[in-house]
Structures are given as C-alpha cells and as structure tokens.
ChimeraX commands (.cxc) that place a marker at each C-alpha (Angstrom):
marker #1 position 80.29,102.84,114.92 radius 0.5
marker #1 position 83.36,101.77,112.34 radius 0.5
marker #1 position 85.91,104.88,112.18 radius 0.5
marker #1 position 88.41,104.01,109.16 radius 0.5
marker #1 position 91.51,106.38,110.04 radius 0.5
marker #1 position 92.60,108.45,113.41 radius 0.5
marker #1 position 93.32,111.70,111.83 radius 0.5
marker #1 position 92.04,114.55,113.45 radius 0.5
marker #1 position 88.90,113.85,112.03 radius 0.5
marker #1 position 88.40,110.56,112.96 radius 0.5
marker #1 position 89.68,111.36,116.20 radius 0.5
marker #1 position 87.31,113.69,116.43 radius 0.5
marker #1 position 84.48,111.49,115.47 radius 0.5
marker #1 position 85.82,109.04,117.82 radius 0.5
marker #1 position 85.28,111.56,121.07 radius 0.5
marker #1 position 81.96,112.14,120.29 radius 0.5
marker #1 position 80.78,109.03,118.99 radius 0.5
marker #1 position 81.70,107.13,122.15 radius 0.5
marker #1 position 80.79,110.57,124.65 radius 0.5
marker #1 position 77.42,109.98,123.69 radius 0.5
marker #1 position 77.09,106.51,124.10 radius 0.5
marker #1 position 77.62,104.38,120.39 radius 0.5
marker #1 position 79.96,101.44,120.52 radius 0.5
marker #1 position 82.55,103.15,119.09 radius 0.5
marker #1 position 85.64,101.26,116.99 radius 0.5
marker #1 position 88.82,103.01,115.66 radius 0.5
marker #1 position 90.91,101.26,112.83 radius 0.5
marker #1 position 93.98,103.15,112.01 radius 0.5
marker #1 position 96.80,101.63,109.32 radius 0.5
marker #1 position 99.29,103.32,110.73 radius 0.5
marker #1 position 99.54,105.31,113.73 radius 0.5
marker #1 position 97.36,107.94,114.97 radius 0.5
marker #1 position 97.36,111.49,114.35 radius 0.5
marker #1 position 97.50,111.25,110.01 radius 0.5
marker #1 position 99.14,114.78,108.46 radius 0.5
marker #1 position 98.58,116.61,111.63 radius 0.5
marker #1 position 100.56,114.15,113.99 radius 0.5
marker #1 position 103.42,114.67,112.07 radius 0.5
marker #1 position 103.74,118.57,112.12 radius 0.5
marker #1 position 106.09,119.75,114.73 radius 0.5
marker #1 position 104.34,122.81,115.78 radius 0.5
marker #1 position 100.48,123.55,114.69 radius 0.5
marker #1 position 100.62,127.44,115.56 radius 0.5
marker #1 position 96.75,128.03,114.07 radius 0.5
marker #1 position 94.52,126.21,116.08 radius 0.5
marker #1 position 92.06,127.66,118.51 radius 0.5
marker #1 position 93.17,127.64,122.26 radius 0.5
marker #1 position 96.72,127.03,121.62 radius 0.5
marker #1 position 98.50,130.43,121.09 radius 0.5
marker #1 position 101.68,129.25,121.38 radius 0.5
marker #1 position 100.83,126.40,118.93 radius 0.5
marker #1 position 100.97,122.88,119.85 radius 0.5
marker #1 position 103.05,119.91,118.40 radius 0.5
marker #1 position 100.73,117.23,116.48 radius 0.5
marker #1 position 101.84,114.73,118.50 radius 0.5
marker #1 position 100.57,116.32,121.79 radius 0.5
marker #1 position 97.25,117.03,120.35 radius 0.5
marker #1 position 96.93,113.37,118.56 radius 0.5
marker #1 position 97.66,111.92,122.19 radius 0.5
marker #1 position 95.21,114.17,124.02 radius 0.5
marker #1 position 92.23,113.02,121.75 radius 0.5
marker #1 position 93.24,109.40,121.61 radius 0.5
marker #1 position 93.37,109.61,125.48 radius 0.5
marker #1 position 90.04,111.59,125.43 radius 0.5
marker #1 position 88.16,108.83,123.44 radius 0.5
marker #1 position 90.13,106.16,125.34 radius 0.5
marker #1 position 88.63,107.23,128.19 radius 0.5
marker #1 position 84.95,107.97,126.84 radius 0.5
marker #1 position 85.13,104.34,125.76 radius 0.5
marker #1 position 86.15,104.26,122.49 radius 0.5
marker #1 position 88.38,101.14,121.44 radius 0.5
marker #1 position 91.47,101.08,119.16 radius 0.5
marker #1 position 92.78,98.96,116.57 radius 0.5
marker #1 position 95.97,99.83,115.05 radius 0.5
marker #1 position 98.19,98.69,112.43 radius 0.5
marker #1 position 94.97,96.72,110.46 radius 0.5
marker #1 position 94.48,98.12,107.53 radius 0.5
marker #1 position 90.68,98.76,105.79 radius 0.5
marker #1 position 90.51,96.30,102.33 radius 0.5
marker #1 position 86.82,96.40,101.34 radius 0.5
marker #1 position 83.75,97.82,102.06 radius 0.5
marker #1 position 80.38,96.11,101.90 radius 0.5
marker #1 position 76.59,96.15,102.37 radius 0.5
marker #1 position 74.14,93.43,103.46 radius 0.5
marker #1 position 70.76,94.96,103.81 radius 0.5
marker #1 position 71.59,97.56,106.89 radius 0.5
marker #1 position 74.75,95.81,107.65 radius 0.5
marker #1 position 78.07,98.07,106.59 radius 0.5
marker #1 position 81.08,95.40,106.87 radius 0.5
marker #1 position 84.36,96.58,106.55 radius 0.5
marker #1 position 87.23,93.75,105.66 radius 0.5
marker #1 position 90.70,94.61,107.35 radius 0.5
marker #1 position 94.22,92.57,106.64 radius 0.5
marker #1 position 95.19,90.43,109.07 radius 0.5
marker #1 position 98.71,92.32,109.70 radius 0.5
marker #1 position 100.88,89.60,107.75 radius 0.5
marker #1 position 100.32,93.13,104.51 radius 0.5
marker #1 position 104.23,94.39,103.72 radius 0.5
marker #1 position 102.54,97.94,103.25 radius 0.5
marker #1 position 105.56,99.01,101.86 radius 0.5
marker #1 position 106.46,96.87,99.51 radius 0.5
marker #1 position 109.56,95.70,100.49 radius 0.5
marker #1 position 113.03,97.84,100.65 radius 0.5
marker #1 position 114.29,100.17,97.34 radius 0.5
marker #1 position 117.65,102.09,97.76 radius 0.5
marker #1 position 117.89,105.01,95.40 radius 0.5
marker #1 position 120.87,107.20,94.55 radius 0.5
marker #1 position 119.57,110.84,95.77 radius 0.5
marker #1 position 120.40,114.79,95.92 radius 0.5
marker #1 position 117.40,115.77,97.59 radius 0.5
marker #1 position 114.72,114.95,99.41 radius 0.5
marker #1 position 110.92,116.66,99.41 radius 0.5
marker #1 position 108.40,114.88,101.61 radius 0.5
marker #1 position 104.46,115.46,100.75 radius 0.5
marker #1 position 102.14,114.54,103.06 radius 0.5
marker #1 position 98.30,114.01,102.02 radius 0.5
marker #1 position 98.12,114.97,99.13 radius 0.5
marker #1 position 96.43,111.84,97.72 radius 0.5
marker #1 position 93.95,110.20,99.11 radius 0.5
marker #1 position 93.84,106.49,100.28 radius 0.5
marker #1 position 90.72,105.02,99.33 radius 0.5
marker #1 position 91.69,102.41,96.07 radius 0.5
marker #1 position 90.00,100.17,98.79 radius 0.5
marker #1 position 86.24,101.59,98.56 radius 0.5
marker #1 position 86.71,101.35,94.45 radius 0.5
marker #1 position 83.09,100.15,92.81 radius 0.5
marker #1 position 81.96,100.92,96.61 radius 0.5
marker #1 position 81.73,104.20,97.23 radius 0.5
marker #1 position 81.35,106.82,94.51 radius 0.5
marker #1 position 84.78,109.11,93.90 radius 0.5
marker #1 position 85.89,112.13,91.92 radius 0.5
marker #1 position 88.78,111.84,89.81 radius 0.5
marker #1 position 91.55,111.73,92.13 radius 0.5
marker #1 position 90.01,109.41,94.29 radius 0.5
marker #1 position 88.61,111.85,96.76 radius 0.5
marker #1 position 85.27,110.65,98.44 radius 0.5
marker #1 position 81.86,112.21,97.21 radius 0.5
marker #1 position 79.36,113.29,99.97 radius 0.5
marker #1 position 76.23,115.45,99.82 radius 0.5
marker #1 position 75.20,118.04,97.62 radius 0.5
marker #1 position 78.84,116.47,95.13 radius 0.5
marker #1 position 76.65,113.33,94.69 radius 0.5
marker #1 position 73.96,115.31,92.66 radius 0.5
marker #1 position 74.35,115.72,89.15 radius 0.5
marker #1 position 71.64,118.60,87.65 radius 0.5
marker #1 position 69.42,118.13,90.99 radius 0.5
marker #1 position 69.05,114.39,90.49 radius 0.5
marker #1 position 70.08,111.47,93.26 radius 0.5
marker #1 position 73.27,109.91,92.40 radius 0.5
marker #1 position 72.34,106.68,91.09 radius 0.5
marker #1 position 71.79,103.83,92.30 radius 0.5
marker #1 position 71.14,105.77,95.22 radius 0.5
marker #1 position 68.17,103.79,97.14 radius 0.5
marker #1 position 66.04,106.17,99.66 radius 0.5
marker #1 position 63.92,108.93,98.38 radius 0.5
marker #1 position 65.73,111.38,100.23 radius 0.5
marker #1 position 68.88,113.15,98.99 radius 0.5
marker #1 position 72.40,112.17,101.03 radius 0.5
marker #1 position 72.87,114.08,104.20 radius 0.5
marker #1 position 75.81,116.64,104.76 radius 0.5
marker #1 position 78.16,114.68,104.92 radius 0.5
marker #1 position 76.72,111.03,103.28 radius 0.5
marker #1 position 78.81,109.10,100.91 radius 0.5
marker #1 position 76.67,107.13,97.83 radius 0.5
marker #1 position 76.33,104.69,100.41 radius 0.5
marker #1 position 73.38,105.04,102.99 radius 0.5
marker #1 position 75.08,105.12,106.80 radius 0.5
marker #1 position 78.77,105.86,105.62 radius 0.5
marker #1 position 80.11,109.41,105.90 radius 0.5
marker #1 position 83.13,110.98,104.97 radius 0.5
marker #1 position 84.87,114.00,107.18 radius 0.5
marker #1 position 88.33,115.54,106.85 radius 0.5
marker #1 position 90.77,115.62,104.21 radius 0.5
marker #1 position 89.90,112.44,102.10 radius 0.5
marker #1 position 86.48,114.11,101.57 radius 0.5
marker #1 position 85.76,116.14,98.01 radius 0.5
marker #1 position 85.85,119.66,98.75 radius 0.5
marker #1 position 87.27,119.52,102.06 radius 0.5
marker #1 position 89.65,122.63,103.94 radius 0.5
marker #1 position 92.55,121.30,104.52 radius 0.5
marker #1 position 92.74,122.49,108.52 radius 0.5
marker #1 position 92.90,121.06,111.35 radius 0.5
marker #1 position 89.94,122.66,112.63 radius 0.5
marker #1 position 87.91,122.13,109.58 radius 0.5
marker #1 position 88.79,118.28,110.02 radius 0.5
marker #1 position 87.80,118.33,113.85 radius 0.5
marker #1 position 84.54,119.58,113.27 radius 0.5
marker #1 position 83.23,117.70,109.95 radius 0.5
marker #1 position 84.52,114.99,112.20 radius 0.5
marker #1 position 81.97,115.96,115.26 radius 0.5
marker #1 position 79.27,116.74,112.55 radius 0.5
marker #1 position 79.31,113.75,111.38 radius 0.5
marker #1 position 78.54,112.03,114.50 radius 0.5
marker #1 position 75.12,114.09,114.71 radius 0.5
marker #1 position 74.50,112.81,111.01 radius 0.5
marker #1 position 75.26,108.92,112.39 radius 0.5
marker #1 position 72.52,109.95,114.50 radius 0.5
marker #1 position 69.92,111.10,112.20 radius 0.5
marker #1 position 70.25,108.36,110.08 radius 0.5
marker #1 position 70.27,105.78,112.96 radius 0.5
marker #1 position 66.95,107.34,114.02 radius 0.5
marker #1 position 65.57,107.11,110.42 radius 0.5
marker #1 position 66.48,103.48,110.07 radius 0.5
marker #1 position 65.04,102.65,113.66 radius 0.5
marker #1 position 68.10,101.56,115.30 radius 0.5
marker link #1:1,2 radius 0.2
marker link #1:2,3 radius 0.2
marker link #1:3,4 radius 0.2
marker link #1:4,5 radius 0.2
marker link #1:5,6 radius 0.2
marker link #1:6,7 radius 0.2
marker link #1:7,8 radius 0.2
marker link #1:8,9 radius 0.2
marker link #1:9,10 radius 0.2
marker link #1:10,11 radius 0.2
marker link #1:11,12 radius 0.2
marker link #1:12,13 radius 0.2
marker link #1:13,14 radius 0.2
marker link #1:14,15 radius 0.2
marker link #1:15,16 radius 0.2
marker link #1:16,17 radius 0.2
marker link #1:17,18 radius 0.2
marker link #1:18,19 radius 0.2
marker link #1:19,20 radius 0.2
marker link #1:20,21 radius 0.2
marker link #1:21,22 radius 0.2
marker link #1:22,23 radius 0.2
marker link #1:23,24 radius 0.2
marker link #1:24,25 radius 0.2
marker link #1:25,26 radius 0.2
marker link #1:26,27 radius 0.2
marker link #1:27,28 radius 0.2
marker link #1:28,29 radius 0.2
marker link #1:29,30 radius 0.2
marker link #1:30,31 radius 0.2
marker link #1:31,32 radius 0.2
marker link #1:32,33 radius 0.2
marker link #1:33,34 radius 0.2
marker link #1:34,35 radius 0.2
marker link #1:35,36 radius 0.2
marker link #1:36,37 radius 0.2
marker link #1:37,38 radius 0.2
marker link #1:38,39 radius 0.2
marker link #1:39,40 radius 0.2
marker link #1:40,41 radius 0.2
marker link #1:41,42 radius 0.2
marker link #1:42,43 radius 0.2
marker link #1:43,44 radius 0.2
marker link #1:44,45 radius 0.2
marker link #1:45,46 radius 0.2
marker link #1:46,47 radius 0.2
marker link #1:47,48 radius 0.2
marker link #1:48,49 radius 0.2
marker link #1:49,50 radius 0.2
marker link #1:50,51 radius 0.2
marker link #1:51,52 radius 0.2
marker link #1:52,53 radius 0.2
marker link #1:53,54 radius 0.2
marker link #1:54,55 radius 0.2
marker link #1:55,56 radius 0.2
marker link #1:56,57 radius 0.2
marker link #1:57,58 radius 0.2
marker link #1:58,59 radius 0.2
marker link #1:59,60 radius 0.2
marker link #1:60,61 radius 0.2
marker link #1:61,62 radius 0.2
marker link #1:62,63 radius 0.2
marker link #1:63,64 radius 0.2
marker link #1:64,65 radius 0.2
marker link #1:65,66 radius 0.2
marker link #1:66,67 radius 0.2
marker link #1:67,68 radius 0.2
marker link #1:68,69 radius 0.2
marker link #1:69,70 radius 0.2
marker link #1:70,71 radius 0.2
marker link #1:71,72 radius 0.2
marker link #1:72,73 radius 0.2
marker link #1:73,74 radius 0.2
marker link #1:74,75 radius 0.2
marker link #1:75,76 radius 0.2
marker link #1:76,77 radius 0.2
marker link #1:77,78 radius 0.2
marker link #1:78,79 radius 0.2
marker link #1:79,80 radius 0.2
marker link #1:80,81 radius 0.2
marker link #1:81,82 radius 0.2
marker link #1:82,83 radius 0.2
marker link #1:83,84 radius 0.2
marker link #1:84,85 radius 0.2
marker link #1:85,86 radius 0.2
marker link #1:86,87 radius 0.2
marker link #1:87,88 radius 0.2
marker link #1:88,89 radius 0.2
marker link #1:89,90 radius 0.2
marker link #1:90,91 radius 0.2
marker link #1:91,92 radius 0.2
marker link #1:92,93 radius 0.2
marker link #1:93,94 radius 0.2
marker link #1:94,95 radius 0.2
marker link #1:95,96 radius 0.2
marker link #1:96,97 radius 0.2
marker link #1:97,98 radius 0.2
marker link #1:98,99 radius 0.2
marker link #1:99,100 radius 0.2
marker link #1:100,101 radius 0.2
marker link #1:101,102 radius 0.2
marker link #1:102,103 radius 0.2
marker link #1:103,104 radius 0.2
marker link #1:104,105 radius 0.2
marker link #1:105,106 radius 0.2
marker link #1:106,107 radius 0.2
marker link #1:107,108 radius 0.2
marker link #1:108,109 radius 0.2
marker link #1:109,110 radius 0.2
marker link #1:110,111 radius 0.2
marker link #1:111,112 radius 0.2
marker link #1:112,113 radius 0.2
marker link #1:113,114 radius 0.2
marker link #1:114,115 radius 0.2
marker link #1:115,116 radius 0.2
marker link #1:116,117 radius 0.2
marker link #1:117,118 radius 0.2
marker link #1:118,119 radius 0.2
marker link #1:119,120 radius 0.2
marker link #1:120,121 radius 0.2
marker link #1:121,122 radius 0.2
marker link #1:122,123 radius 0.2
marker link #1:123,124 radius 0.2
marker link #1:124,125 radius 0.2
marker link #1:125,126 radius 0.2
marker link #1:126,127 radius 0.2
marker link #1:127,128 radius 0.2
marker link #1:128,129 radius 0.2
marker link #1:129,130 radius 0.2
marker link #1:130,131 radius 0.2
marker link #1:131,132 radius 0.2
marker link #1:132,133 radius 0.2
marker link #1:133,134 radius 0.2
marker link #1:134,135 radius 0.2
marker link #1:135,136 radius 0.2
marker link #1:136,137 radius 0.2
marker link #1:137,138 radius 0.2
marker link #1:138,139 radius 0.2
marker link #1:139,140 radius 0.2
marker link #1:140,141 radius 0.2
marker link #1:141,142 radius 0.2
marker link #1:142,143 radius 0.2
marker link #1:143,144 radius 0.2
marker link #1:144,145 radius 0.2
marker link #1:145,146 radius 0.2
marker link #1:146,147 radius 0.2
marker link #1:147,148 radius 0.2
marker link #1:148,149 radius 0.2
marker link #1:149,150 radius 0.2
marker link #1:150,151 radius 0.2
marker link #1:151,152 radius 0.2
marker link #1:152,153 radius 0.2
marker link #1:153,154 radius 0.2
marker link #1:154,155 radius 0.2
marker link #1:155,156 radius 0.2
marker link #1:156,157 radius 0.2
marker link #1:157,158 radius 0.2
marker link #1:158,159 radius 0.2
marker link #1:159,160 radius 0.2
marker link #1:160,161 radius 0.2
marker link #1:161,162 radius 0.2
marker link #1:162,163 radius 0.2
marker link #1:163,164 radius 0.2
marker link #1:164,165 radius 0.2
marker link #1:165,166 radius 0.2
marker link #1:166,167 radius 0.2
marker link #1:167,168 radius 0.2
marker link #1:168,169 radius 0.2
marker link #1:169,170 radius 0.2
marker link #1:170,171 radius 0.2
marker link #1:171,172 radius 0.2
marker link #1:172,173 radius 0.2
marker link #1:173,174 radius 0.2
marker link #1:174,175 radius 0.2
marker link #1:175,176 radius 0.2
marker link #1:176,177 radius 0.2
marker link #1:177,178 radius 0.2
marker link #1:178,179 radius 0.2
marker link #1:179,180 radius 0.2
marker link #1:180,181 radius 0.2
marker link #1:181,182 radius 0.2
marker link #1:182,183 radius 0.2
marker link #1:183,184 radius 0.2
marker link #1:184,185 radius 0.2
marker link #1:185,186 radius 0.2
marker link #1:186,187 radius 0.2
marker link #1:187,188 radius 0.2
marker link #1:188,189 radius 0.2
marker link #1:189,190 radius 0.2
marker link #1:190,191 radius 0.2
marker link #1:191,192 radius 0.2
marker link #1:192,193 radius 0.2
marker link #1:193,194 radius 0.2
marker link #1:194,195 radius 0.2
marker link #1:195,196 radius 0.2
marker link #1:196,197 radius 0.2
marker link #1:197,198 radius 0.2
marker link #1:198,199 radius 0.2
marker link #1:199,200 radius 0.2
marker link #1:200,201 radius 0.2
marker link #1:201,202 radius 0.2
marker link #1:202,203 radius 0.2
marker link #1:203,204 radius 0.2
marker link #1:204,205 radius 0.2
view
C-alpha cells in the first residue's frame, strides 16, 4: 500500500492501512501534516475542545502509524504514475530536485500566504483523469450521462472513492468535490482503506 502525501488524509490512511495488516508505505515531499500541520490552533475537531495545534495532531498520527508498522519516506517526491497489468508503480526523484527553483528576492509591501488551494498532481497528467483545475476525479465524477469513464476497463463502475485508474484512490483535499476539513480528510482517508480492501479481494490478492 503506496500513500502519496501525509496530510491528514494520508495519515489517516496510513493508521489504518498498516492497523490491519497491509505493508503500508508513506511518501511525503515535504514534511508531514500538509495544510493542517501548519495551523496553529485547529479549534473544530472532535475530542479537542480546546483545539489542538496541527503540529501536535500531525505527530500523534505519524507516531500512531509508526508504531502500527507503517514506514516513512520523506523528502522524495511522486514524478509518475504507472500500470503494468495489476502492478501500480509510482516513480519518485531521487532528492538531488531544487523544488523551489532556486532563490528570487522581490521588493514587497505585503505579504498573503494561501495554503492548498491548488492541487499538486501535474505529475499523474495523461494518468489519472482530472477536472479543470487539476483536482482528482473519483466515483460517481468519473461518469458522464451514466456511462464508465472511458477507457475505463472492468464492467463495474469506480468505487467511492476510485480514481480512472483501477486500485488508486483519492481522499482529502486533492480529491474533486472534497470538504475542506480536517475531519472530512481523516475519514475519506480511513474509507479508503476499506475500498483498498474490496478491490484487493476482487482482484484475488
């Protein structure tokens, strides 16, 4: 089990994933946590009335899938995604990629910072189908008028949370359609898992 980011959704999909006994693999480009680490104080999420900061909560569910087995790899970065027969192989950089693009000073007033507001996935381009803005495409968004999406290859429809690709699934913000909460993330991220199983027991693995 390949989980491309550690936002809470991935995070979450990491706990349960490896709980339940899948070999479970985290790549993260960055650091953990995604929009949510960086919030000083999440005051609306269940069982923390006081709020909690998203640092605190990205280090108890790294911790928590740590120690359920799940392994880490951070700082790689996801290039490619392709399919041999069941096979989903992901290509990564080999951490010699200035993400950044080097160093630009700017004269400046002001500064706004906005956080996830566009998705990262120019990687799964000619991949994985995406709406306009680059947002990923699962389920019932893959069917135009009824129809499968094409080039869609089983005779049954994508599952909840299914990208146009058989055995990848999308949860949290980078999905089409998604809430944009922390709890919303967490669980598409635990639902998904369920859906890895389904399919897994379709394809006889």
């Amino acid at each position: 089990m390949a989980i491309i980011g550690a936002g809470p959704a991935g995070l979450a999909a990491a706990v349960y994933a490896a709980s339940e006994g899948l070999s479970t693999l985290v790549l993260e480009p960055v650091v953990p946590g995604g929009q949510a680490g960086t919030c000083s104080r999440i005051r609306n999420y269940l069982g923390f009335p006081r709020g909690v900061s998203g640092d605190d909560l990205t280090n108890r569910a790294v911790e928590q899938a740590w120690l359920f087995g799940a392994d880490f790899v951070v700082s790689q970065q996801a290039t490619a995604l392709a399919g041999q027969g069941d096979r989903r192989l992901v290509r990564i950089t080999d951490g010699r990629r200035d993400r950044a693009g080097g160093t630009e000073v700017v004269p400046a007033t002001a500064l706004f910072l906005l956080v996830g507001a566009e998705p990262r996935t120019e990687w799964l381009r000619g991949t994985v189908a995406r709406d306009q803005r680059g947002f990923l495409l699962t389920g019932r968004d893959l069917a135009a008028d009824g129809e499968l999406p094409g080039g869609w290859p089983l005779r049954r429809p994508p599952l909840l949370l299914e990208t146009s690709v058989p055995g990848i699934f999308a949860a949290g913000d980078v999905r089409h359609g998604s809430v944009k909460r922390v709890a919303s993330a967490v669980g598409e991220g635990a639902t998904a898992i369920q859906l890895v199983h389904e399919y897994l027991r379709e394809a006889g693995g």
